[in-house]
N, C-alpha and C positions, 0 to 999 in steps of 0.2 A: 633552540628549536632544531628537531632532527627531519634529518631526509631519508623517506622511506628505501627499500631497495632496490624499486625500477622508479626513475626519475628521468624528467623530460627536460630538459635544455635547451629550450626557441629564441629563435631570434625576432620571434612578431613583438617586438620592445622597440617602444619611442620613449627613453627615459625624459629629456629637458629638451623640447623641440624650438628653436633659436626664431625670433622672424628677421627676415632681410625686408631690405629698401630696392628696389633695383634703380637702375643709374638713372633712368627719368624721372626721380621721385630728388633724387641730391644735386638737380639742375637748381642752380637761385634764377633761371627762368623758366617761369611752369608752360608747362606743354598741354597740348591737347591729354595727350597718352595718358598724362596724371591722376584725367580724371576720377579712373579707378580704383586711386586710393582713398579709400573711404575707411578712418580708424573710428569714427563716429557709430560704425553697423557693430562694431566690438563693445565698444565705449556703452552703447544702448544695455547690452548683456549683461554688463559686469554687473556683479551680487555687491552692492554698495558704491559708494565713488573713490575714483581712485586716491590713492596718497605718494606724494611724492618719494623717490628714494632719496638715502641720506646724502646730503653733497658731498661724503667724506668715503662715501663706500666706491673701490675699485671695482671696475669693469674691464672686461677687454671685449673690443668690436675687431672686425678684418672689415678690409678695402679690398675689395677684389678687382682687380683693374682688367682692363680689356684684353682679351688677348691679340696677338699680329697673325696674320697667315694662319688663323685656325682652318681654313680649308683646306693647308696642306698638313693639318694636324694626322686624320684618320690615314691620308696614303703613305705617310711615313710610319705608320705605327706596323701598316703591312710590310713597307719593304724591310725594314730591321725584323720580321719576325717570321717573314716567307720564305721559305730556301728555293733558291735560284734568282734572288734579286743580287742585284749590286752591292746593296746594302744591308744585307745581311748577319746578324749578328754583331752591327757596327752600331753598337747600345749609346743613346745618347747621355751624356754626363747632367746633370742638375744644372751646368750653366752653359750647357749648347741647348739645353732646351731654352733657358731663357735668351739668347742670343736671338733665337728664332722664332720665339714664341711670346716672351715675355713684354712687359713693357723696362725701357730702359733705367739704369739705375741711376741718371740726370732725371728725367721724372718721377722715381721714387724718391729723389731727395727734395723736392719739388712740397710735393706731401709731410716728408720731415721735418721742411724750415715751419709749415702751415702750422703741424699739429704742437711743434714744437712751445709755440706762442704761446700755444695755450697749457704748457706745463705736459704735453702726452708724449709717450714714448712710444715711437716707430719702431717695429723691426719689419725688415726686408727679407723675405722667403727668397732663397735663389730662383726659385723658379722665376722670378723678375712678375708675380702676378697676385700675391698673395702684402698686404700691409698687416701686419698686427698691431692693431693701436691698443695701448694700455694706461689710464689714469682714473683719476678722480671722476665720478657721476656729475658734479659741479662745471668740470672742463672739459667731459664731454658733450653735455649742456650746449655751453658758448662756442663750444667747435662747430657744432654741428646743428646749431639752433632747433634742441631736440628740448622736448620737456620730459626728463626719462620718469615713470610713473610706477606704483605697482596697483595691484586691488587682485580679485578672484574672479574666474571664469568658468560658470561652473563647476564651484568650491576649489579649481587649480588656480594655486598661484601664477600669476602673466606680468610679465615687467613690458611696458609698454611706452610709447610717446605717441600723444595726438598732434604733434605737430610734427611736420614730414621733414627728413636732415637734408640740409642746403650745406651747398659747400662755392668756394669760385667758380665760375664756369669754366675755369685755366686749367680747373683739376679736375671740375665733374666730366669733362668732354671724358676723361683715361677711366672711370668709375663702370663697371661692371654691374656690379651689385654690394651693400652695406649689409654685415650680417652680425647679428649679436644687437641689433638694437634693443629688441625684445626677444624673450625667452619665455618660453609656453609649457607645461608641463600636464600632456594630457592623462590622466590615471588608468581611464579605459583603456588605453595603448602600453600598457605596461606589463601585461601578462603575459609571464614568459613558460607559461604550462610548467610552472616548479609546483609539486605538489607540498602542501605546510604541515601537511598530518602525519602524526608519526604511522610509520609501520614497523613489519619486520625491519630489522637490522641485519647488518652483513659485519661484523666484527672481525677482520680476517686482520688480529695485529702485528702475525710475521711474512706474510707473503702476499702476493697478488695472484691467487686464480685464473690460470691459464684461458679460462672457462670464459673470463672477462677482463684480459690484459692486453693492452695495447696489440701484440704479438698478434691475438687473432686478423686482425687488419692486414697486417706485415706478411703473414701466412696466407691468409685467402687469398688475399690480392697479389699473389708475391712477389711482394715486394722483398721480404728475406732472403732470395737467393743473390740478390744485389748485395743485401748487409754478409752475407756468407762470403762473400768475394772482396770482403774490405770494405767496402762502400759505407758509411755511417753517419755521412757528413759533415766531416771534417773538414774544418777551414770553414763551414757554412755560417752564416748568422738566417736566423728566423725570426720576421717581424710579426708582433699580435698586434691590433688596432683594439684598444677597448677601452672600454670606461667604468670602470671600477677598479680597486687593488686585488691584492691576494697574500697571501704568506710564503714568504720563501719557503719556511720550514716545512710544508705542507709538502708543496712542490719535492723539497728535498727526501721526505721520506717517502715521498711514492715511486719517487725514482730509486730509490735503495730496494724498496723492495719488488722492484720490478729488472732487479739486478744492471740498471746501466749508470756513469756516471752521475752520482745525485749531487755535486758539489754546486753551491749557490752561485759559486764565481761565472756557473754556465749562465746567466739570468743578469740582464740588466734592466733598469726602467727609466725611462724616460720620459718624466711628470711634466703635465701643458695646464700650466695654471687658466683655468676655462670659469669663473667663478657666473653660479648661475639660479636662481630662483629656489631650484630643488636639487640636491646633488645625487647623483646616478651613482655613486659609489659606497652600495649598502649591501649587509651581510650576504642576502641571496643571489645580488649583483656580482658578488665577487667570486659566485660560483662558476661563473662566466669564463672568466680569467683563470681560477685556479685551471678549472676540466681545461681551456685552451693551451697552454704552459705546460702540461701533465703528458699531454699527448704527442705533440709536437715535438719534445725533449725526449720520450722514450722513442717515438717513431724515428728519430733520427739523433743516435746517442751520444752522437760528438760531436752536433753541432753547438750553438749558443745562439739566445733565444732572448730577445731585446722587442722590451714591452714600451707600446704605446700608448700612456691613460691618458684620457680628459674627462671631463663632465662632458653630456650627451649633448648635442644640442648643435645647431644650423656650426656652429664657431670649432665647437669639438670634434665634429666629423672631418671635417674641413683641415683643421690643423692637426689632428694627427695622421691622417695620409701624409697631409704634405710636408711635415719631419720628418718621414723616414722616408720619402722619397729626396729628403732635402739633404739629409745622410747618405744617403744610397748605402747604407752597410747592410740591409737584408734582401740578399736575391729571392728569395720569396717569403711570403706577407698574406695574413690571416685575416678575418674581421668575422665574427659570431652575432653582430647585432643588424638592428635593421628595422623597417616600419613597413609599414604596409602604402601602397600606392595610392590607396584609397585618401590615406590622409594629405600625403604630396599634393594631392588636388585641392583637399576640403582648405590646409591652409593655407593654399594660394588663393583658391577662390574667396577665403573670407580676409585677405589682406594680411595673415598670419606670417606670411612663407614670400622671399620673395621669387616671382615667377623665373627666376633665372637659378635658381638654385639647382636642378637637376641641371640642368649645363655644367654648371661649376662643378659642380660633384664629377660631370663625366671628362672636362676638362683636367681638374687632379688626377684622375683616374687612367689618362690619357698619357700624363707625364711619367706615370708606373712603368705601363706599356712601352712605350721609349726609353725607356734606362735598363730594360728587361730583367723587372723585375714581376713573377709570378707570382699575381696577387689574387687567393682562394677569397671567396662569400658567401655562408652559410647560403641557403635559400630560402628556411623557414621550416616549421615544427605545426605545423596545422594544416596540410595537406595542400588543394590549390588556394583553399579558402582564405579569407584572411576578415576581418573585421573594421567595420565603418564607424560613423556617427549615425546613428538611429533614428527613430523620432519618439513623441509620445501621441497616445490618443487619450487625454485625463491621465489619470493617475498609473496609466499601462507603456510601459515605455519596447518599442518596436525595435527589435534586434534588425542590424543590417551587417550581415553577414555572406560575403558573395566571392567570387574565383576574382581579388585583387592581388595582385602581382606585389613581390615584398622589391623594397628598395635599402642599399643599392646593389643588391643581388643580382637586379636586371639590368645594370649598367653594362658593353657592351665591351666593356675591355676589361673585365674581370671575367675568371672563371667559377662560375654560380657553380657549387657544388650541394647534389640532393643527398635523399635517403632512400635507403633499401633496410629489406627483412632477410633475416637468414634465417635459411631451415630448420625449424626448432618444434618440438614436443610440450602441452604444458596440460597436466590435468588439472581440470580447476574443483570437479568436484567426481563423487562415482562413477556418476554418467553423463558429465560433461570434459569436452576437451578443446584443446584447440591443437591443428595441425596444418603447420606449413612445409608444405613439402619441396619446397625449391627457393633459391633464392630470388625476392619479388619487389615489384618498388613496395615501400616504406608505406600503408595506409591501413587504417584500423578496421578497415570492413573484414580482414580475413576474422574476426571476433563476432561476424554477425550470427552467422548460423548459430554460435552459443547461445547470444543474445535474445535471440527469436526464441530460442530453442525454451529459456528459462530467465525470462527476465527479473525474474524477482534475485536471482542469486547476484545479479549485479548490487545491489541495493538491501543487500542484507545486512552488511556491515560497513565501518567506515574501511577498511580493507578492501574489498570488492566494488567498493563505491569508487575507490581513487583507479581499479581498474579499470572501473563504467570512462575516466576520463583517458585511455588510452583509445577508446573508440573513436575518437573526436580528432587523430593526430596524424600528420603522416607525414611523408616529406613533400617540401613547398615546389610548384613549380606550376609553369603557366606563359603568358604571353604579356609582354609589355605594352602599356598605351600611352609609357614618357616616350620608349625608344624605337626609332626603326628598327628594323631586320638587319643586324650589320651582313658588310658584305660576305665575312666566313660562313653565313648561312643560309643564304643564298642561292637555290637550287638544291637546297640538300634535301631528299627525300624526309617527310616527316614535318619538316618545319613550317610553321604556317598550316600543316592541316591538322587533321587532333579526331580523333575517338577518345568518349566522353561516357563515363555512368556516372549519374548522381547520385552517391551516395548517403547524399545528408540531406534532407528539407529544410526549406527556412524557417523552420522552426526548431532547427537543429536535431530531428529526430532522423534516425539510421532506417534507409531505404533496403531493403531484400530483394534480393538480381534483378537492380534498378534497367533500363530499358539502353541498348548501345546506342550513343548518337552520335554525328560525325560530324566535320565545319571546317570552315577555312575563318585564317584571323591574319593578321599582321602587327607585326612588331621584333623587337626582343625577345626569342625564345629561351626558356630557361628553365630547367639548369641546364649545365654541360655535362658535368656526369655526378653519380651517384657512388655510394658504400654506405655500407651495413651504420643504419642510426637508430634504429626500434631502439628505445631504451627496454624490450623483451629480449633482445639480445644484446644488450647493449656493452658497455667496457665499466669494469670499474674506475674509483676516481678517489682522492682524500681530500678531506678537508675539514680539520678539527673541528671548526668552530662552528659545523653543521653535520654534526654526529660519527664524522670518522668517513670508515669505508662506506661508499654505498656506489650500487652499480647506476649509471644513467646514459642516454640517451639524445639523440636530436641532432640536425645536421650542423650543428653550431660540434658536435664530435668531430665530421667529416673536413670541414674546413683546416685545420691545425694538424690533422693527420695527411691530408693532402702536401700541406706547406712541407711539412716535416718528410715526406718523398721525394719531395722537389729537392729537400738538403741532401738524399743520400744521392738521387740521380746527380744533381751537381757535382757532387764530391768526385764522380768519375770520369766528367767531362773537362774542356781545357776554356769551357765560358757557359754561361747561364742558360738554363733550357728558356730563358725568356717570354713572352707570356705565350701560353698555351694555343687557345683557341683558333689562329690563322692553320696550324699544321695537324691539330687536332681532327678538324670536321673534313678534313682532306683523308686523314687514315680511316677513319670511321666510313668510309665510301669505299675501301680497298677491300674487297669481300677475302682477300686470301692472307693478308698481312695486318690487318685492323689488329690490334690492342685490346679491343673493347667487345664488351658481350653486352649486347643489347636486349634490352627485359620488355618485348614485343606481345605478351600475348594480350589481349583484350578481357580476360576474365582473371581474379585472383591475383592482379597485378596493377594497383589505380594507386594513387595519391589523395582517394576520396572523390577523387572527379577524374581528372585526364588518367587513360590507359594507354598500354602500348598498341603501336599500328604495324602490324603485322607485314613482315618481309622489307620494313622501312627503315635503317639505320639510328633514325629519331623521333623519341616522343616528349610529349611537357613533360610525363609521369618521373622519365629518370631520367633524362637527356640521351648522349650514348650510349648509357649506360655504364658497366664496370668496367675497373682499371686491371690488366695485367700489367702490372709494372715493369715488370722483367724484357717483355715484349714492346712494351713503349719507350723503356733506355733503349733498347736498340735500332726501334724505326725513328724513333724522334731527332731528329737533325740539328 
C-alpha cells in the first residue's frame, strides 16, 4: 500500500486503551465509594458471553501506589525550572524523586514477597511508585481474585474481569490505581488522517528536496544559525515515546540523503513487552515512529535518538514515560500519540478507565519536569475538534464530533506543540487556486473560497477527493477540562479567553466567514507553541515498506523537531534547558525580548474554531506562537 504525496500524521489515535481499578475497588473491604463500579453495565453490551483467557497466556498489570508529599510535587517542579529560585536548575535524580515522592522500597518488597506466592514477577520503577507485575492469567487470577475474561464490544476485542481485584488491606492502604486489568481497543479512535489511496508519488531516489527537508524548520525558525556555530547536539540523547516499530534502514537512508550522520549506532530501542488484545504496532503505525526518528536525527545531527515502544494502552503509556525517565539518558523526549478527552471521560464514566488515570499520567509526567527533562506532545491533526461516541436514531448512526481537547497534550507539564501553514501557492485547476499569503495557524478553511467557489472539483477524482479531506485538519488546540490552568498561565493575556469561528458544522460541513465569537473558559490551555505541520507544506519522509518518498504532515512533525532543538540548544549550554514552559510564558509577555511571533489576527488564522486574539500574547489557535531559536538560546536561562 502506497502513500500519496501530501500526507497527514495525527495523533487523534487510541490504539489498545487499558482499564484501571482505582485503589477503592482493591480494598478486601468494600467501601461506600465502590459502588460505582458496575462491570455488569459493559457485561450487558458485549455481542455474545464472555470466554475466559487461557490460564497459560502472560499478562503484565502495574500497581501504582500512592504518592507522599504530591502537594509539594507542582512547587518544586517551579523552583528547579524558574530562574531566580534557590533551586534552580538543581534537576532531581530518579531516586530523589523517589525519596521524596515515592513509596519506600520496604513497601515495594512488601508487594514482592505477596505477588511472589503466586509465581509473579515484580519489578520496581525507581521512581519508588510504579510495580510492574508480570505472569500467568491463572496467577494473576488467585492474586488478585480477578476472573480475567475476553468477548467483543462493539465488534472490539475487551479483556475484562467482572469481579473487582482485592488484595490485603496491608497493601491496598499503598494502592493508587490497578491498570492493565482489562484492555479496550476502540477502532473509531484509531484514525490517524493517513490517507490509503494511492496518489502521485514523489520518487526522489538520490536526494531530499530542500523544498521539503527537515532544513526548512532549521531555516525558518533559525534554528541553523546555532547549527552554523557548532551546535548539533552532540553529547545529546533524544527520547521518542511510541508504540509501534520502524526500520533502521529506513531511518538510515533518509539521513544519508539529507546529508547528516545516517549511521544506525545513532538509534537505540528500548522494547516494553506490554502484551495486549490488539497490538498497535502495524504497518501505518509505524509510520509514526519512522517520520519521528527521521526528524529529530536530522534536526539535531549528532545527537542519538533512543526509542520508546510498547503496545498502546492504560500499561503502555505509563511504562514508557516512566523508562526513560527511569533512565534519565534523554534530556528531551517526544510523543506523537494521544486520544481525545472525550474518551478519558466516556471510559471512566462507563467503568472502562480508572478514574485516577489522568493523575497518574500527570504524576509521571511530573517526575519529567523534575529531572529536567524537556518533554514535547504533539496536540493533534484535526483542528480544535476531536471525536466522541455517537449515538443512533434506527439504522442512522449520530456523529459526535465537538472542540475536545486531545490527551496527554493537555497535561500541564509537558510542552503541547501545534501547527501552522507557511506561505505557499498551489493552482488546483485554470481558475481555481489557493493562496496563503503569510504564515498562519495550521486549519483547512484557507481551502474554502476554492471549495465554495467549485465544489464539484473536489470530488471529481479519488485525487481531489483525498484533498476534500485536507479541509477537515488543522492543528489541535483548545482548553482542558481534566486540568486546571497551571500556575505559568496564569494572568497571561489570552489564556482562558478565546475568539472563536466555526468552521465546520455538526455535520461536518465547511462554514464560509463563519460569525466571530468570544468567551472565557478555564483549564489547561494548549498548545504552547506552534511550527509549520500542513502536510501542504509539509517535510518529506521515507519509508519503504509504504512506497518510498512521500511528503507529510501533522503536528505529530513538530513534536520530534522541537525535541531535536532542545538537543542542539543543549549541546551549548553547561545543563538542560529543562522543561520549558515556567520561563517560556514569562518571555512571551516581554514585548521587546520575546522569542516568539504570535499569529494574532482573527481572520485566515483558526485551527477550524479558535483564532488569534488580537494584541494578546496567547491564543488556543497556536499558543505563542513561533520559535526563533536563535533568540531563545539566548534569553532562555
Amino acid at each position: 500500500m502506497k502513500i500519496g504525496k501530501y500526507k497527514l500524521a495525527s495523533l487523534v489515535i487510541a490504539a489498545t486503551i487499558g482499564l484501571g481499578v482505582s485503589s477503592q475497588t482493591v480494598s478486601a473491604k468494600k467501601k461506600d465509594s465502590d459502588k460505582g463500579y458496575d462491570i455488569q453495565k459493559i457485561l450487558d453490551k458485549l455481542n455474545g458471553k464472555g470466554s475466559k483467557l487461557s490460564p497459560k497466556k502472560t499478562i503484565i498489570i502495574d500497581v501504582f501506589l500512592k504518592p507522599k508529599n504530591e502537594a509539594k510535587m507542582s512547587s518544586q517542579i517551579y523552583a528547579v525550572n524558574t530562574p531566580g529560585t534557590s533551586d534552580f536548575k538543581h534537576f532531581y535524580t530518579p531516586q530523589r524523586f523517589a525519596q521524596e515522592f515515592g513509596q519506600s522500597e520496604q513497601t515495594a518488597n512488601q508487594f514482592k514477597r505477596y505477588f511472589t506466592k503466586y509465581k509473579l514477577s515484580t519489578h520496581r520503577y525507581q521512581n519508588g511508585l510504579v510495580l510492574r507485575i508480570k505472569g500467568k492469567v491463572s496467577n494473576i487470577n488467585r492474586a488478585l481474585n480477578t476472573n480475567l475474561q475476553t468477548a467483543r464490544y462493539h465488534e472490539d476485542p475487551v479483556q475484562f474481569s467482572a469481579k473487582k481485584p482485592k488484595m490485603p488491606k496491608s497493601l491496598s492502604q499503598h494502592v493508587l490505581a490497578i491498570l492493565g486489568i482489562t484492555n479496550f481497543n476502540p477502532k473509531a479512535n484509531m484514525a490517524k488522517f493517513i490517507n490509503h489511496k494511492k496518489q502521485k508519488q514523489t520518487h526522489h531516489k538520490q536526494k531530499v528536496f530542500s523544498k521539503y527537508a527537515p532544513t526548512k524548520f532549521t531555516r525558518h525558525y533559525n534554528l541553523d544559525s546555532l547549527s552554523s556555530q557548532g551546535q548539533e547536539g552532540q553529547g545529546q540523547t533524544m527520547g521518542i515515546i511510541t508504540f509501534a516499530g520502524f526500520n533502521k534502514q529506513d531511518v538510515s537512508h533518509f539521513w544519508k540523503h539529507e546529508n547528516v550522520p545516517a549511521s544506525t549506532k545513532r538509534v537505540s530501542i528500548k522494547k516494553l513487552a506490554n502484551p495486549v488484545a490488539t497490538t498497535s504496532d502495524t504497518k501505518t503505525n509505524k509510520l509514526e515512529t519512522t517520520l519521528d526518528v527521521e526528524q529529530a536525527g536530522a534536526v539535531a545531527p549528532k545527537a542519538n535518538v533512543r526509542v520508546y515502544q510498547a503496545n498502546f494502552n492504560d500499561v503502555g503509556l505509563v511504562n514508557t514515560f516512566a523508562t526513560a525517565f527511569d533512565e534519565n539518558k534523554a534530556q528531551s523526549l517526544s510523543m506523537s500519540w494521544g486520544i481525545s478527552e472525550y474518551m478519558t471521560h466516556y471510559l471512566k464514566n462507563h467503568k472502562m478507565w480508572t478514574p485516577e488515570y489522568a493523575k497518574i499520567m500527570n504524576i509521571i509526567l511530573a517526575q519529567g519536569a523534575l529531572q529536567g527533562v524537556s518533554t514535547f506532545v504533539a496536540s493533534g491533526d484535526s483542528g480544535a475538534y476531536n471525536q466522541g461516541v455517537g449515538g443512533k436514531i434506527g439504522p442512522f448512526s449520530i456523529p459526535n464530533f465537538n472542540t475536545y481537547a486531545n490527551f496527554p497534550s493537555d497535561s500541564p507539564w509537558v510542552t503541547s506543540t501545534g501547527g501552522t501553514t507557511l506561505p505557499f501557492k498551489k493552482k488546483l485547476a485554470k481558475d481555481l487556486s489557493i493562496d496563503v499569503k503569510r504564515e498562519r495557524t495550521w486549519g483547512g478553511d484557507y481551502m474554502y473560497p476554492a471549495f465554495q467557489k467549485r465544489r464539484s472539483f473536489f470530488t471529481k477524482n479519488i485525487k481531489n477527493a483525498l484533498l476534500l479531506t485536507k479541509i477537515f485538519a488543522g492543528g489541535g488546540g483548545g482548553i482542558s477540562s481534566l486540568y486546571n490552568t497551571p500556575l505559568y498561565q496564569e494572568q497571561v493575556p489570552g489564556v482562558n479567553t478565546f475568539n472563536a469561528r466555526q468552521y465546520l458544522s455538526i455535520t461536518l460541513q465547511p462554514k464560509i466567514n463563519p460569525v466571530l465569537v468570544s468567551g472565557t473558559d478555564y483549564g489547561r490551555n494548549y498548545p504552547d507553541l506552534s511550527a509549520n505541520a500542513d502536510p501542504m507544506t509539509g517535510y518529506q519522509m521515507y519509508q519503504k515498506s509504504l512506497g518510498g518518498w512521500n511528503v507529510i504532515g501533522g503536528t505529530s512533525v513538530v513534536a520530534p523537531q522541537f525535541s531535536g532543538a532542545t538537543a542542539v540548544m543543549n549541546s551549548g549550554r553547561t545543563s538542560r534547558m529543562g522543561f520549558w514552559n515556567p520561563q517560556i510564558y514569562k518571555l512571551a509577555q516581554d514585548k521587546i525580548n520575546t522569542p516568539f511571533t504570535v499569529l494574532d489576527s482573527t481572520t485566515n488564522n483558526s485551527n477550524l474554531y479558535y483564532t488569534g486574539q488580537p494584541g494578546k500574547p496567547y491564543n488556543q489557535a497556536s499558543g505563542l506562537g513561533t520559535v526563533n531559536f536563535e533568540k531563545l538560546f539566548s534569553t532562555f536561562k
